[in-house]
N, C-alpha and C positions, 0 to 999 in steps of 0.2 A: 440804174438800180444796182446795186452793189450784190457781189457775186456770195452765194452761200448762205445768203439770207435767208430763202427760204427752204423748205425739201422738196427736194430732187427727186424724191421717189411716190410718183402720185400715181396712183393705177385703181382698177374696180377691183373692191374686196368684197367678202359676202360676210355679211354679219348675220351673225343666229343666237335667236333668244332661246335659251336652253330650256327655261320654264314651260314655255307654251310649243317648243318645236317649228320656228317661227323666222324665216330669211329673207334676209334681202339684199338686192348687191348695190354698193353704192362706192363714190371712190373716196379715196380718202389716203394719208399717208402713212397710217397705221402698220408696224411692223409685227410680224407673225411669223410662226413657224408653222405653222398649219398649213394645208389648203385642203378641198372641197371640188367636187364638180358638180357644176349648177346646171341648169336646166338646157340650155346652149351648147351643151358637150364641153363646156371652156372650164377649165382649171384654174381656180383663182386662191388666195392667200382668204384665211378665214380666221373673224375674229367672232369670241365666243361670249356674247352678254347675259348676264344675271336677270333685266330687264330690259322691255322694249316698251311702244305703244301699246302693242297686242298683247302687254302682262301688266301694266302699270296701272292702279286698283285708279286713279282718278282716268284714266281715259277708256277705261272699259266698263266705270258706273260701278263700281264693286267698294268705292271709299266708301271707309268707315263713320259715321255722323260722331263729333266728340262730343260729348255732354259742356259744354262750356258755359251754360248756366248754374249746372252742379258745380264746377270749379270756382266761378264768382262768388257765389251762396257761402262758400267754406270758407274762400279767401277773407271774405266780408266777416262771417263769423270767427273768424280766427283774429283778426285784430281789431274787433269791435272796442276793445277794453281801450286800447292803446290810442286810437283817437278818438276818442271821447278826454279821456287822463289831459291829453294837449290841446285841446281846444276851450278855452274860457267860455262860460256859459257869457249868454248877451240877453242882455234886459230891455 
């Protein structure tokens, strides 16, 4: 295996969802200036997400339903003209 391929620096970091107040330690080679002490009294490098499982609107049931029939319907009415104009009538 050829040297320096991959990273060298793999340890438990704690990651927190900032939206919902939300950790959890896992490793990973993520570098940071931060750290955090977690619940073991251990002091670990903390990295800080936007989102997680525990804020992400499809896995907490909180998505949005799109109207995707209303967009077809407009779609449809919006270039009705244009093929109909290219298509020859058939007898």
């Amino acid at each position: 295996m050829k040297k320096e391929l991959h990273p060298a620096n793999y340890r438990l970091v704690v990651f927190k969802d900032m939206s919902v107040d939300y950790s959890f330690l896992c490793r990973s080679t993520v570098e940071t200036k931060e750290t955090v002490k977690w619940e073991d009294g251990n002091e670990y490098p903390l990295v800080k997400l936007e989102i997680s499982d525990k804020s992400h609107p499809f896995y907490t049931g909180k998505m949005k339903l799109v109207d995707t029939a209303g967009r077809v319907d407009k779609f449809r009415n919006r270039y009705k003209g244009r093929a109909e104009q290219k298509q020859p009538e058939q007898q």
